[in-house]
C-alpha positions as CSV (number, residue, x, y, z in Angstrom):
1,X,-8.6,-37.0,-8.0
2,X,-10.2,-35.5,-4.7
3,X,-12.9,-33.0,-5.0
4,X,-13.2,-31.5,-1.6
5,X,-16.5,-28.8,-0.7
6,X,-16.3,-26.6,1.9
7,X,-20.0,-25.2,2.2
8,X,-20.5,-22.0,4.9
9,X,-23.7,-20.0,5.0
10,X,-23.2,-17.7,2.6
11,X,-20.9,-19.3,-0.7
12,X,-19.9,-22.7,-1.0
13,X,-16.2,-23.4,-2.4
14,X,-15.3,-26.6,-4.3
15,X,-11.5,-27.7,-5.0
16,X,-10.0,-30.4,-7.1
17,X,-6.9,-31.8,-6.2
18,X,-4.5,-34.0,-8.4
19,X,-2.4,-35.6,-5.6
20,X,-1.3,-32.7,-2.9
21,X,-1.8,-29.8,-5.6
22,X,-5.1,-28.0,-6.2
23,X,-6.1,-28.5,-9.5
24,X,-9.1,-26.1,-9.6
25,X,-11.6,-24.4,-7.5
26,X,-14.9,-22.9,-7.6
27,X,-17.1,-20.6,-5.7
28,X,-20.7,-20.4,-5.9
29,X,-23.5,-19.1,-3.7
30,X,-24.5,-21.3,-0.6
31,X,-28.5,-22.0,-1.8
32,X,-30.0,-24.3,1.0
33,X,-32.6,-25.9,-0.9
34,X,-30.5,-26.9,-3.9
35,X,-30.8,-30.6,-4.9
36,X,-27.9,-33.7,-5.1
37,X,-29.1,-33.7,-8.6
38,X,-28.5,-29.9,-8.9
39,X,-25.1,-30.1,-7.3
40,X,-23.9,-32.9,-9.7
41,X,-25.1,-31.0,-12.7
42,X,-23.1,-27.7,-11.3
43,X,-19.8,-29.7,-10.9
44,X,-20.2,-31.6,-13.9
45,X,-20.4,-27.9,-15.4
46,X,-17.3,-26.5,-13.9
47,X,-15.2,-29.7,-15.0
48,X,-16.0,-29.0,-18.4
49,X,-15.9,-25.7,-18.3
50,X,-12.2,-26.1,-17.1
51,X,-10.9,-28.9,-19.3
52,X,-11.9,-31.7,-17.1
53,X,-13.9,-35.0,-19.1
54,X,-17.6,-35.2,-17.3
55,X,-17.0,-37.7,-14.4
56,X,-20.7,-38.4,-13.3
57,X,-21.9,-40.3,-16.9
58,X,-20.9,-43.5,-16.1
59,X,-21.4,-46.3,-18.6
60,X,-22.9,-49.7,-17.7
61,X,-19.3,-51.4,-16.5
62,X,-19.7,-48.5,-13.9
63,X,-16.6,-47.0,-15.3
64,X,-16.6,-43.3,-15.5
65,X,-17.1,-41.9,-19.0
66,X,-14.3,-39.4,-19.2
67,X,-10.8,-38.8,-17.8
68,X,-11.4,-36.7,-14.8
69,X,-11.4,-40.1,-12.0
70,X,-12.6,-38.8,-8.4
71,X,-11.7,-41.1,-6.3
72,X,-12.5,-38.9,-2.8
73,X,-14.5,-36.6,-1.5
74,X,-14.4,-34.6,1.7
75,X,-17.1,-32.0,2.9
76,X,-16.8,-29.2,5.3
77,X,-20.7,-27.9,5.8
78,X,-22.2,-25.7,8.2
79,X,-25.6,-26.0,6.7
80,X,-27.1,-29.3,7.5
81,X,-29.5,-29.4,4.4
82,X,-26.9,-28.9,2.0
83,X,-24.9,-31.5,3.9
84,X,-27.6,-34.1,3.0
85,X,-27.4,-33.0,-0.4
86,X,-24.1,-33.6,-1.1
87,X,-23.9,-36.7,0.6
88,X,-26.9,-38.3,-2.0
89,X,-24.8,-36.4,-5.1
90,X,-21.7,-38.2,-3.8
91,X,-23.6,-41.6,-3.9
92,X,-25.6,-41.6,-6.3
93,X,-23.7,-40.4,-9.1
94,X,-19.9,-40.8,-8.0
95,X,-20.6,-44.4,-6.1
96,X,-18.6,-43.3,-2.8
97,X,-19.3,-42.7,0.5
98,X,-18.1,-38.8,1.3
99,X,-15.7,-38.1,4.1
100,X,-17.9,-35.5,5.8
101,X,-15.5,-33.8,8.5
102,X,-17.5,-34.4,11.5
103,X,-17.5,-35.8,15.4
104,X,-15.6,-39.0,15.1
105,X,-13.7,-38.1,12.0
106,X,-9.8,-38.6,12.4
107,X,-8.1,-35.4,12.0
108,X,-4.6,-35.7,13.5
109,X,-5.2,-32.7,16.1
110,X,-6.5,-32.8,19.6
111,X,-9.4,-30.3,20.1
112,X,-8.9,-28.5,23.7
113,X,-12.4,-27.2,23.4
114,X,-14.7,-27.7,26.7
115,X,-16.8,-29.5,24.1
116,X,-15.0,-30.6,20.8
117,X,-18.5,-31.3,18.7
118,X,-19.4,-27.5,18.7
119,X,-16.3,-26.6,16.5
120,X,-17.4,-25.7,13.2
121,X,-15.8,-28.1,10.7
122,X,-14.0,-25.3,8.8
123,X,-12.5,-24.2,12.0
124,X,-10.9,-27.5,11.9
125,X,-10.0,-28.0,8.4
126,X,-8.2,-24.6,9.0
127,X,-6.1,-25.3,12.2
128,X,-5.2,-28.5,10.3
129,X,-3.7,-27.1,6.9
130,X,-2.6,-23.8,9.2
131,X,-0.2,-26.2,11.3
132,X,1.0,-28.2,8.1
133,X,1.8,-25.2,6.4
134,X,3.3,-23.6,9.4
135,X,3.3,-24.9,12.5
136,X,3.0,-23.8,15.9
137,X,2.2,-21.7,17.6
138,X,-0.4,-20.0,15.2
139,X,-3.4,-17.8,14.5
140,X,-6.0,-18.8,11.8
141,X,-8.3,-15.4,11.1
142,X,-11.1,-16.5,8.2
143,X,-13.0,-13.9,7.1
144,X,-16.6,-15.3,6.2
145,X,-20.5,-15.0,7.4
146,X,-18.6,-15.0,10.8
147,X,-15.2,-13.9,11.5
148,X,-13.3,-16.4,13.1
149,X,-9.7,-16.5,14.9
150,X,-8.5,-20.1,15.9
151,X,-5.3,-20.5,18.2
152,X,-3.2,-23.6,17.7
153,X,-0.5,-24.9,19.8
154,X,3.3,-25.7,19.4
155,X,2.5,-29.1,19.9
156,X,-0.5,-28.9,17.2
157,X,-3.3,-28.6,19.6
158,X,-6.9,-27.0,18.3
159,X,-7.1,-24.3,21.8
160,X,-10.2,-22.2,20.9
161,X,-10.9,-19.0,19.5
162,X,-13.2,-16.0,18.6
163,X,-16.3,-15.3,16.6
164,X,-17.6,-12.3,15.5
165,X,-20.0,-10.9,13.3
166,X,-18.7,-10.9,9.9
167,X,-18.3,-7.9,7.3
168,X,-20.7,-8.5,5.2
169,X,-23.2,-9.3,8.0
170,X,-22.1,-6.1,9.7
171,X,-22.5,-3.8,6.5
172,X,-25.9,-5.6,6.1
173,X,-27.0,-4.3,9.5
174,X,-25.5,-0.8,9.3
175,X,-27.6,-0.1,5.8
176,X,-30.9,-1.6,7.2
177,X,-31.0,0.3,10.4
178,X,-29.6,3.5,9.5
179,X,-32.4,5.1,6.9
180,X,-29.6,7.7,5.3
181,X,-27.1,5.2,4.7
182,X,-26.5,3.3,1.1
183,X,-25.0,0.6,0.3
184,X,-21.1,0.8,-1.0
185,X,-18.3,-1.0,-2.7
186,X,-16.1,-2.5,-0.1
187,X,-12.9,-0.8,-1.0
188,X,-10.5,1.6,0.1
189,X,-11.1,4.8,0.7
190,X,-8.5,8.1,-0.2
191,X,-8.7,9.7,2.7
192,X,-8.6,7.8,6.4
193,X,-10.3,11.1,7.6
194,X,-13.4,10.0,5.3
195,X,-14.9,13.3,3.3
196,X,-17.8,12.2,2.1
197,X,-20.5,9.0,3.4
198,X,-18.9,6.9,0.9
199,X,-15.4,7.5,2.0
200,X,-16.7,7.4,5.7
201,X,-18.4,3.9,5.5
202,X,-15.1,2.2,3.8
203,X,-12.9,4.0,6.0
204,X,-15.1,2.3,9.5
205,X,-15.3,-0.8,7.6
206,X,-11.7,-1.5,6.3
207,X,-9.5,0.1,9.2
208,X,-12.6,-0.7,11.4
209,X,-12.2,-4.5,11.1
210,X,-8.6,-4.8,10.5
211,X,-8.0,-3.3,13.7
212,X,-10.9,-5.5,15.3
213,X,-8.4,-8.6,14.1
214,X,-5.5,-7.2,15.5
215,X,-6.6,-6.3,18.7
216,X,-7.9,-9.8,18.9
217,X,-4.7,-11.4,17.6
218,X,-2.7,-9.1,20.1
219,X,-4.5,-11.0,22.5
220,X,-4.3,-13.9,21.7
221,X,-0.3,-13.9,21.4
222,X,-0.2,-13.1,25.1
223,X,-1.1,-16.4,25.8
224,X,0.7,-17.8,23.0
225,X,3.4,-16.3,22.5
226,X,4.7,-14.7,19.2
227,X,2.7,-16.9,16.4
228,X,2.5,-17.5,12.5
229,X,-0.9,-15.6,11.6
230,X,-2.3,-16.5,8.8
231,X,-5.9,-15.4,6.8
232,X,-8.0,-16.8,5.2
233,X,-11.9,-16.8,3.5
234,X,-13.9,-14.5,0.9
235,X,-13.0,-11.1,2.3
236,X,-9.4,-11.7,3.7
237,X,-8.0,-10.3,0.6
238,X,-9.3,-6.9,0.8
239,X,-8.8,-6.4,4.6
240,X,-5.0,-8.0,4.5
241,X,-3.5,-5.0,3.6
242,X,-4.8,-2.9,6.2
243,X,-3.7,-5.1,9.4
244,X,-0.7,-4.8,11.3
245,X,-0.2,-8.6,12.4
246,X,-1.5,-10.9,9.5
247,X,1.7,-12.6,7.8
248,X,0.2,-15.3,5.2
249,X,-3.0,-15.3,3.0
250,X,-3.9,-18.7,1.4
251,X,-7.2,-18.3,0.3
252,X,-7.9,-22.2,-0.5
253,X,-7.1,-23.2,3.4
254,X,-10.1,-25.0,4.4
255,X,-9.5,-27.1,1.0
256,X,-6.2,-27.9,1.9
257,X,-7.6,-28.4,5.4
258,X,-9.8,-31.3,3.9
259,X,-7.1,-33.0,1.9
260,X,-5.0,-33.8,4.5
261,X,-8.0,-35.3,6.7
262,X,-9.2,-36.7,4.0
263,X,-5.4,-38.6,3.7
264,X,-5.1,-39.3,7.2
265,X,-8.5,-41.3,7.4
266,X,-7.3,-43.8,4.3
């Protein structure tokens, strides 16, 4: 089995795979200073928790104790302390080296980015599994810390993107610089025509960002030409439904991202 852990700045999502289907998944909070041997204990939780043996007791023929064999993993991490972390959980108590998705990690896709080493490791785990699942031309938007919007090519080329504040990191900003505004559910509001604060904030922040993503995307097919667009991350869910050009939600893409690397660099 491949446990792959894609770990962004605010939650931290963890999938097990059985061959080419996910298994499992998890998401927790992203928590910097949290320990390899606090990470094993976590996972060693969830696969418990989810019907899976205990995988890092391993008895003295260095066999592991229960059913649930990992074989793999792969790491996407934007957060170089918890990068560390996972790479001493992966050693010490699995006995592997971890595939973390990094400069000089084969990934199958040419990146056309003036320099390749600044693209965020989830951005490329998501143009990957984007171009499996659909090919080219196409538009990735993930909805995290940081919005993203990645283009790839017909021929499967990484091109570039767009990064913008996220929703959460928006709201955050809106509620700490404006004294008479509260904090709100993120959800739809009854009226587009907000008649009351409430209704006013989730009104600006749904059709607000949707539309941000589409204007963006508009752009983008310009160049490109008509694409698959497909979202992804925490928040896609709730802003899909308001936006014009997004096709495809798969909300485990940056896992699926990582499995295929992980494959093509056996």
């Amino acid at each position: 089995m491949l446990l792959c852990i894609d770990t962004g700045n605010t939650q931290t999502v963890i999938g097990l795979f059985d061959g080419g289907a996910l298994a499992d998944h998890w998401r927790i909070a992203t928590v910097a200073d949290r320990t390899a041997d606090a990470l094993a204990l976590m996972i060693q939780q969830f696969l418990g928790f989810h019907g899976f043996d205990p995988f890092l007791v391993r008895n003295r023929s260095d066999e592991p104790a229960g059913g649930a064999h990992i074989t793999g993993v792969a790491i996407a991490s934007g957060v170089p302390r918890v990068t560390a972390e996972l790479r001493r959980m992966t050693e010490r108590y699995l006995g592997l080296h971890a595939l973390v998705l990094e400069p000089g990690v084969r990934t199958g896709m040419p990146i056309l980015y003036d320099n390749p080493k600044e693209v965020g490791a989830d951005r490329i785990a998501n143009a990957v599994a984007a171009y499996e699942l659909y090919g080219g031309p196409s538009i990735v938007v993930d909805f995290g810390t940081a919005n993203t919007v990645e283009a790839i090519s017909e021929k499967g080329e990484y091109l570039g993107g767009a990064i913008f504040p996220g929703i959460e990191i928006s709201m955050d900003a809106l509620f700490e610089r404006a004294a008479a505004l509260r904090r709100v559910e993120l959800g739809p509001p009854k009226h587009v025509i907000g008649k009351s604060t409430v209704e006013s904030i989730q009104s600006g922040s749904l059709y607000g960002f949707a539309g941000q993503v589409d204007a963006i995307v508009d752009r983008f097919q310009v160049e490109l030409g008509e694409c698959a667009i497909v979202s992804t991350g925490g928040l896609a869910e709730a802003i899909m439904p308001f936006s014009r050009t997004i096709q495809h939600y798969e909300p485990w893409l940056t896992l699926q991202g990582l499995r295929i690397i992980f494959e093509r660099n056996q």
